[in-house]
C-alpha positions in Angstrom: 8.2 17.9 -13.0 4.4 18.7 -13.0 2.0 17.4 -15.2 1.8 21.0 -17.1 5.3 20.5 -18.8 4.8 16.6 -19.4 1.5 18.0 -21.5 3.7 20.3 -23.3 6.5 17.9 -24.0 3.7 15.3 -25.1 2.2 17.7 -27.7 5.3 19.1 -29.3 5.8 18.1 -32.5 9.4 18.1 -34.4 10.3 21.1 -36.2 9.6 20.8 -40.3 13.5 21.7 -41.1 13.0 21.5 -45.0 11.5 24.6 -45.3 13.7 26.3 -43.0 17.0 27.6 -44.8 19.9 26.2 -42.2 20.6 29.2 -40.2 17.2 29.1 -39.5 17.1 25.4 -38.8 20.0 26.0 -36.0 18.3 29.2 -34.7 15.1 27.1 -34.0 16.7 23.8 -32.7 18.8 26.0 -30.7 15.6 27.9 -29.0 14.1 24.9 -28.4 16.6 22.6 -26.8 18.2 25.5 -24.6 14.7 25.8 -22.7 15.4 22.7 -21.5 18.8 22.8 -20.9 20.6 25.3 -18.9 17.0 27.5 -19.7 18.3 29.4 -15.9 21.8 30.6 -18.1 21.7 33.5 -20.1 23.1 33.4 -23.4 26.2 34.7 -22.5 27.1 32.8 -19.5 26.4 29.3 -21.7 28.6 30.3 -24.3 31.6 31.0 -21.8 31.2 27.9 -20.4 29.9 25.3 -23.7 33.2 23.1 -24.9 32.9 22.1 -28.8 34.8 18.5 -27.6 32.1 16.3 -27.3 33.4 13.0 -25.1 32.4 9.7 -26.4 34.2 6.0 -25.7 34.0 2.9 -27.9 34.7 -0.6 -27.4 37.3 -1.8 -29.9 38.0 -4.9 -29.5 37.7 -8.7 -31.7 34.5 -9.4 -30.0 32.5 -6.3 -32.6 34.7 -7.6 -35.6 32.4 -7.8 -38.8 29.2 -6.8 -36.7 27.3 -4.1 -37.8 27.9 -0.8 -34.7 25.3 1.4 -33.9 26.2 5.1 -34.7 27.8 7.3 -31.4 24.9 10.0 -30.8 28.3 12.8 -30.3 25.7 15.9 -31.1 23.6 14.8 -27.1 26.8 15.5 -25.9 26.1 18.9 -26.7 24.6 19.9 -23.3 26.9 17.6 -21.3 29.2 20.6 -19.8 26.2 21.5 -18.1 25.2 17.9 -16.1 28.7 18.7 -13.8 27.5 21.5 -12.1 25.9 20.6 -8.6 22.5 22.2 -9.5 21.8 19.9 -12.4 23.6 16.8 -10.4 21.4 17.6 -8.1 17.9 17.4 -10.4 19.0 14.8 -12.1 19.0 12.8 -9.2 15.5 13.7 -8.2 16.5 15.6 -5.3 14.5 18.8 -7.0 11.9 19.3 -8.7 13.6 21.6 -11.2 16.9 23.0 -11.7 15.8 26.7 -10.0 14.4 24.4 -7.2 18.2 23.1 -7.1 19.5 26.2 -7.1 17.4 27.5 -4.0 18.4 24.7 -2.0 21.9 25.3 -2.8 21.8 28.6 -1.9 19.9 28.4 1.6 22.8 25.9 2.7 20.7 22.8 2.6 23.2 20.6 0.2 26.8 19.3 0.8 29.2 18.0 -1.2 31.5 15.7 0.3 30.8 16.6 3.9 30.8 20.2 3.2 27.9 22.6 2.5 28.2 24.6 -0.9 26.6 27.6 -1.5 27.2 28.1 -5.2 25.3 26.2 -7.9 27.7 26.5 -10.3 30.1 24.4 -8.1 31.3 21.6 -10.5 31.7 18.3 -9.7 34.4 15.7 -10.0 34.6 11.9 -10.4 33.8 10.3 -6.7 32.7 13.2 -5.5 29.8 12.8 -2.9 26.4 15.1 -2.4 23.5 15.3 -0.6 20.6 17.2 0.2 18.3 17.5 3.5 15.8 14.7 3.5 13.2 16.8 4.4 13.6 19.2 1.3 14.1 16.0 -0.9 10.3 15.4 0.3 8.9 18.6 -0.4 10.4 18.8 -3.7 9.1 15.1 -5.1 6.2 15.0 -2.6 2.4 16.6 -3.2 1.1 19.4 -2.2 0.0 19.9 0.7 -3.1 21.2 1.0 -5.1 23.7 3.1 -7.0 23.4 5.9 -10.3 24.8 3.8 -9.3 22.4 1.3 -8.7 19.2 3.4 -12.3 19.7 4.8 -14.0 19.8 1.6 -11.7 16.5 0.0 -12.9 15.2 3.3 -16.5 15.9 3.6 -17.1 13.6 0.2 -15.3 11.1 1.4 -17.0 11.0 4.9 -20.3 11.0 2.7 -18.8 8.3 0.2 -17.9 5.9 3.1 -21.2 6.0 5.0 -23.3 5.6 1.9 -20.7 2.7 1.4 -21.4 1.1 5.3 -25.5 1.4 4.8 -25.1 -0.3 1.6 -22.9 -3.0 3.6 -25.7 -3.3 6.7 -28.4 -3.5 4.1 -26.6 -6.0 1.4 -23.3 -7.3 3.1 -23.4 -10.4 0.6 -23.3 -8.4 -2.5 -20.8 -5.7 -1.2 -18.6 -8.3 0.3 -18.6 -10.6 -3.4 -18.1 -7.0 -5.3 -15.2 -6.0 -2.8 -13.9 -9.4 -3.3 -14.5 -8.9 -7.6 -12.8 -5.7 -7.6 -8.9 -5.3 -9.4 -6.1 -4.7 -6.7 -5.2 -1.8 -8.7 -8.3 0.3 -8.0 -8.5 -1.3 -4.4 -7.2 1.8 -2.3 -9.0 0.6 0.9 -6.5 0.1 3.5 -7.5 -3.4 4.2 -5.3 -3.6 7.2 -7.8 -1.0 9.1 -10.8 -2.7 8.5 -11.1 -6.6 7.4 -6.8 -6.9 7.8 -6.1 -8.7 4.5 -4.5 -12.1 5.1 -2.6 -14.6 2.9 -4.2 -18.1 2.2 -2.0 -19.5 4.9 -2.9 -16.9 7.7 -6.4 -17.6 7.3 -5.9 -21.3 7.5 -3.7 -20.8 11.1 -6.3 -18.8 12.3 -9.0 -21.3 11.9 -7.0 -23.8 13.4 -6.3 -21.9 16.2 -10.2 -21.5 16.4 -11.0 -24.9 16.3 -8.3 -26.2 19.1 -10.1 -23.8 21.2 -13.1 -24.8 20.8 -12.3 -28.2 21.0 -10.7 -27.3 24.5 -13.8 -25.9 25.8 -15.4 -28.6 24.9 -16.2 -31.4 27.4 -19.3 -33.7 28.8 -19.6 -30.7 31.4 -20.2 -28.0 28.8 -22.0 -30.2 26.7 -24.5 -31.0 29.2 -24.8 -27.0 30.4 -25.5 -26.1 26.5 -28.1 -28.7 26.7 -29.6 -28.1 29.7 -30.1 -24.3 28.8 -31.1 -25.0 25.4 -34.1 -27.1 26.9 -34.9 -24.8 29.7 -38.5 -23.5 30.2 -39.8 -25.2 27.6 -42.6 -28.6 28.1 -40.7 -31.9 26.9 -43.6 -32.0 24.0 -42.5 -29.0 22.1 -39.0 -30.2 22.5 -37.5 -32.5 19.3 -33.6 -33.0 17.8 -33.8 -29.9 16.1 -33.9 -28.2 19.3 -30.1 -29.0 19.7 -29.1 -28.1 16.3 -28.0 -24.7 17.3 -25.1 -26.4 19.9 -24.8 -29.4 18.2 -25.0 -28.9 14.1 -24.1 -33.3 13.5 -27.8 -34.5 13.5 -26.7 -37.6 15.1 -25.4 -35.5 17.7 -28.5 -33.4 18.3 -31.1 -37.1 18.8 -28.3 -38.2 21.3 -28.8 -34.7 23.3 -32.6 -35.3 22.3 -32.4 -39.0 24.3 -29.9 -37.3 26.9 -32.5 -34.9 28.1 -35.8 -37.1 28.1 -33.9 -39.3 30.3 -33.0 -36.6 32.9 -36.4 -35.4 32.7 -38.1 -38.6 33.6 -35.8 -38.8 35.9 -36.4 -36.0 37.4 -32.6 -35.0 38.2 -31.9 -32.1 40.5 -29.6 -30.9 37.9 -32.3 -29.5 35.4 -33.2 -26.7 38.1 -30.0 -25.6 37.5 -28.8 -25.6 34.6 -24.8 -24.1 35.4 -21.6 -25.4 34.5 -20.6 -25.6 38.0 -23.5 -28.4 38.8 -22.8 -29.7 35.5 -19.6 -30.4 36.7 -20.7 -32.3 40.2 -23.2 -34.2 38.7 -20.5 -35.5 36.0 -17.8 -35.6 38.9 -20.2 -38.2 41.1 -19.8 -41.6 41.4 -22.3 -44.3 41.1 -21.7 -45.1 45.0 -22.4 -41.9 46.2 -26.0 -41.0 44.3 -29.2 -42.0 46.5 -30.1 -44.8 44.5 -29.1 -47.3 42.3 -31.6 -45.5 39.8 -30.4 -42.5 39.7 -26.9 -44.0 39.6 -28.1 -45.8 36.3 -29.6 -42.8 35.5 -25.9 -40.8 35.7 -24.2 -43.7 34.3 -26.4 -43.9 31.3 -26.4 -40.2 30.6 -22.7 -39.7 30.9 -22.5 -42.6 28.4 -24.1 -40.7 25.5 -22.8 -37.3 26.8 -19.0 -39.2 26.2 -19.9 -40.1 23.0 -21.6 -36.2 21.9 -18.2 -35.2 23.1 -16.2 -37.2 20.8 -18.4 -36.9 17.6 -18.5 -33.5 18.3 -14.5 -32.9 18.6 -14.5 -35.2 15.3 -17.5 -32.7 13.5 -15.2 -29.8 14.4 -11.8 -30.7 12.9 -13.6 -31.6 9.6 -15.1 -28.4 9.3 -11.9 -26.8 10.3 -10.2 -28.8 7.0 -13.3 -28.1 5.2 -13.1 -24.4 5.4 -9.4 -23.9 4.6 -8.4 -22.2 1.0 -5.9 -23.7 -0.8 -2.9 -22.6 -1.0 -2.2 -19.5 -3.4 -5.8 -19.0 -3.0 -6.4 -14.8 -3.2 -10.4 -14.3 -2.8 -11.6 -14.6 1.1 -14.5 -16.1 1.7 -18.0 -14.4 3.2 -17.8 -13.7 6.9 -21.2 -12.8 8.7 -19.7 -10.7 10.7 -18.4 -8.3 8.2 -21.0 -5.6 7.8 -20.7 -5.6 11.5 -17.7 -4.4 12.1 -18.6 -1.3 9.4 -19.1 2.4 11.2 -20.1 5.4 10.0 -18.4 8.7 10.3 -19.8 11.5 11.8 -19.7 15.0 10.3 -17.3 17.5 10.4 -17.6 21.1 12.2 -16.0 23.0 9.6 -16.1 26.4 11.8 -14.0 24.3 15.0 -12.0 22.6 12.2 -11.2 26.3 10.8 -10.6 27.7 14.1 -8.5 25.2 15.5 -7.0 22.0 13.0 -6.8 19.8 16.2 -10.2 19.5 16.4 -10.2 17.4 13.1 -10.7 13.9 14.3 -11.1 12.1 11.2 -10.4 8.6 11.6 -11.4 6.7 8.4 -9.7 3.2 7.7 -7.2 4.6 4.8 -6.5 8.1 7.0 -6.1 9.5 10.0 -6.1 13.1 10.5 -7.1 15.7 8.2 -6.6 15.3 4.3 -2.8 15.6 3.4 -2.6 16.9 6.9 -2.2 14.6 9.3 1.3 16.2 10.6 0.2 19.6 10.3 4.2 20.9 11.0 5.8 19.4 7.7 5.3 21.2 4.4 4.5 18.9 2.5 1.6 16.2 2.0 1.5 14.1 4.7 1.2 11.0 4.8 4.1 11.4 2.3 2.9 10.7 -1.2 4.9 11.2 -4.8 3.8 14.2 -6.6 1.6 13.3 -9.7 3.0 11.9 -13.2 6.1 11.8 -11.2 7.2 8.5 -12.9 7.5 10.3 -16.4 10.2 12.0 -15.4 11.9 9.2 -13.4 15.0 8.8 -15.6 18.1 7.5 -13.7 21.2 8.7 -15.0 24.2 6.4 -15.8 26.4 8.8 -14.4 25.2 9.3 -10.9 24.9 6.6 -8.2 21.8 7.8 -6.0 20.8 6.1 -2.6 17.4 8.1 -2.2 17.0 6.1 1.2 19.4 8.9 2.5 19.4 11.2 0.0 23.2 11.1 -1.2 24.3 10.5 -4.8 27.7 9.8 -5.8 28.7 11.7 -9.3 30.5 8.7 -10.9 32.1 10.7 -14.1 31.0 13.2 -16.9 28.3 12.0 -19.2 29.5 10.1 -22.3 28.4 9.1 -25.5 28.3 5.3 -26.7 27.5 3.6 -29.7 23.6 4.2 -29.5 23.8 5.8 -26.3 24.2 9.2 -25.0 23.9 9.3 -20.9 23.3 13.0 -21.5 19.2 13.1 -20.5 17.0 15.2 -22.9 13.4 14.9 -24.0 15.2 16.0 -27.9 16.0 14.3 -30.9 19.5 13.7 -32.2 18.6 16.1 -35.2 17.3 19.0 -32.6 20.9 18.1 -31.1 22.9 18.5 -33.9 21.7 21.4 -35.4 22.0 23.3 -31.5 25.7 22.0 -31.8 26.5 23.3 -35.4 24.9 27.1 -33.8 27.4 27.4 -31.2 30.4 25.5 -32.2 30.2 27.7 -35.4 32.9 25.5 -37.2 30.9 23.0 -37.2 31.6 19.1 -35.5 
C-alpha cells in the first residue's frame, strides 16, 4: 500500500495475448498475477497447496426465470486457497500494510485468533473464527511515517514562516483576508478553526448574540446611563459639546440629543454630581428623593433629568434587541460575518532553535492553531505519525472484502467463510482481469477448468 505500487498498477497495460502462442499466454498471465498473489510463496509451496475446485454458488430459483444471468467469474477463484490463511486475512482487512508486514506481526506474537496468539502465518482459518491484531501495530501499518526530528524542523520552519506572513497580512488587511478565508472551499480549508476563530453553526452564533445582548441590557440602567454620560462630557467646555458627542454610548440619534438636553441641564444647574462622574454617585443622586435635595430646584432639576434618563433607558434596551435580531444569520446560513476583532486575536510564531531542538526534542514548543508539538511528532514515544494520520493514497487500496467482517474500532475481524464466486462476482480481491485469471488457472490446473 504506498503510492509506488498504485503507480505501477495504474500504468500496466494488459498483456497482447494474440501474438503469444498459448503456453506462452499462461506463462505470462501466470508471472504476472502470482506477484500479486501469494508473491511471499515459492513456486513449489503454491503448487502443494493450489486446489483446481474452484467454489462458486448460484441462486436458482423462479424469481431469475427467463432473465438474462451474468456469467460466474470461476477462473478469480483461482487464488482463493490463498485468502484463508491468517496472513492474507489479516491484509485484507487492513490490519497490514502488505502481506510480509502480516507475516511479521504474526510471527513476533502480536495477532490472535480466537483468543489465542498464533505464531504461524500459514495458520488457516475457518468459518466464525475470530482475529485480531494489537492496535498499536494496526496504526503503524496504515498510519504515515513518522518523521525525524531534522525533518520535523524543516516541515516546520515553512510553516512558522507561512503563518506569520499570513498574521501581517491579517493586521495590515483583516477585511480582505477575513472575505477570502470566508471565499475559500472547505476542502482546501485545513485550518483548525476551532484553535483560532472556533467555527460555529448559524444557530451558535445567533445564541451567542443573544446572550450578548441580555447582558448588556442588564447592565444597562439610568445609573450607568448617566456615568457614560457624565464621563463622555467630562473636561470638555459645554460649547464644543453637541449630540454627536454621545453617539459613541448611545448609537439611536434620538437617544444621543436626549443625553445632549440631559447634560446642559445638569450643567446649568450646576449639580455636585458632574465633579464626579462615578457610578457610585450616579447611583445616589438617582436614589434621592425630591424631599430630601436642598431646594425645590434642584429637586426639579433631579426630577426632570431622571425623566429623560428613563426614557434613554428604555429606547436604548429597545435599540439593542433590534440590532440583536438584525445581526442574526439565517438559519442554514454557512459564511460568518466580519468581526473587528479578528486580526486581533492573530499571533505570530517565533522561531525555532534548531541546535536546542536537535539536542533535546522537548524543547520544541511549537504551538500553531492546527498543531501542537513538533511535526508528526507531537508524542515522540509512538512510531508512528502522530497526531495519527492515514498513510497516503491509502483509499485506493481500501477494498472491504465480502468475506470478512472487520470492526477497525478494535481491531478484530471475524472470517465469515471462504471467498466465492457469483454470477458477476468474485469476492476473491485482485487488481487482474478475468482473462489474466484464466489463463493463470489453465497453467497450473494443467487439465484445464
Amino acid at each position: 500500500m504506498n503510492k509506488a505500487n498504485l503507480f505501477n498498477l495504474f500504468k500496466k497495460t494488459i498483456p497482447r495475448y494474440n501474438s503469444k502462442t498459448l503456453y506462452q499466454q499462461k506463462w505470462l498471465a501466470k508471472q504476472d498475477s502470482r506477484a500479486y498473489h501469494g508473491e511471499h510463496l515459492g513456486e513449489k509451496r503454491w503448487k502443494a497447496i493450489f486446489k483446481p475446485n474452484l467454489n462458486s454458488v448460484a441462486q436458482l430459483d423462479a424469481s431469475l426465470q427467463g432473465k438474462e444471468v451474468s456469467p460466474t467469474p470461476m477462473a478469480i477463484q483461482t487464488y482463493a486457497t490463498l485468502e484463508k490463511r491468517l496472513e492474507v486475512a489479516l491484509f485484507r482487512a487492513m490490519f497490514a500494510s502488505s502481506v510480509r508486514q502480516a507475516r511479521e506481526f504474526i510471527k513476533n506474537g502480536h495477532v490472535k485468533v480466537n483468543g489465542v496468539v498464533v505464531k504461524h502465518s500459514s495458520f488457516p482459518l475457518k468459518s466464525g473464527d475470530v482475529f485480531c491484531v494489537n492496535p498499536e501495530k494496526a496504526l503503524l501499518a496504515m498510519g504515515r511515517v513518522k518523521p525525524s526530528v531534522e525533518q520535523a524542523i524543516k516541515v516546520d520552519k515553512r510553516q512558522i514562516g507561512a503563518w506569520n506572513n499570513y498574521v501581517k497580512t491579517a493586521k495590515q488587511h483583516p477585511r480582505e483576508v477575513w472575505e477570502m478565508k470566508q471565499n475559500k472551499p472547505a476542502s482546501l480549508n485545513t485550518l483548525n478553526e476551532e484553535a483560532t476563530l472556533k467555527k460555529v453553526t448559524a444557530e451558535q452564533y445567533n445564541e451567542s448574540l443573544e446572550k450578548q445582548m441580555l447582558q448588556e441590557q442588564r447592565n444597562t440602567s439610568r445609573e450607568s446611563i448617566l456615568a457614560k454620560i457624565l464621563t463622555a462630557a467630562a473636561n470638555k467646555p459645554v460649547k464644543e459639546l453637541s449630540p454627536e458627542t454621545f453617539r459613541s454610548i448611545l448609537p439611536n440619534r434620538d437617544d444621543s440629543v436626549k443625553a445632549f438636553n440631559a447634560y446642559k441641564i445638569l450643567k446649568e444647574a450646576d449639580v455636585s454630581v458632574l465633579n464626579e462622574p462615578s457610578l457610585e454617585s450616579c447611583k445616589r443622586y438617582i436614589s434621592t428623593k425630591s424631599t430630601e435635595f436642598d431646594s425645590k430646584d434642584a429637586a426639579k432639576t433631579a426630577s426632570h433629568v431622571k425623566k429623560i434618563l428613563l426614557e434613554i433607558n428604555s429606547s436604548h434596551l429597545e435599540y439593542l434587541r433590534v440590532q440583536c435580531e438584525s445581526s442574526k444569520l439565517p438559519e442554514g446560513s454557512v459564511s460568518m460575518p466580519y468581526s473587528p476583532d479578528f486580526a486581533k486575536k492573530l499571533k505570530t510564531h517565533p522561531k525555532l532553535d534548531k541546535e536546542a531542538i536537535l539536542e533535546d526534542e522537548s524543547n520544541a514548543n511549537i504551538n500553531l492553531p492546527w498543531q501542537k508539538g513538533l511535526f508528526g511528532r507531537q508524542d515522540p514515544s509512538k512510531p508512528y505519525f502522530s497526531p495519527w494520520t492515514p498513510r497516503q493514497f491509502l483509499g485506493a487500496f481500501a477494498v472491504l472484502p465480502h468475506h470478512l467482517e472487520i470492526s477497525f474500532e478494535t481491531c478484530h475481524a471475524v472470517y465469515l467463510a471462504d471467498p466465492v464466486a457469483r454470477p458477476g462476482h468474485s469476492e476473491v480481491i485482485s487488481p487482474f482481469g478475468l482473462a489474466t485469471h484464466e489463463r493463470a488457472f489453465l497453467y497450473y490446473a494443467r487439465k484445464g477448468m
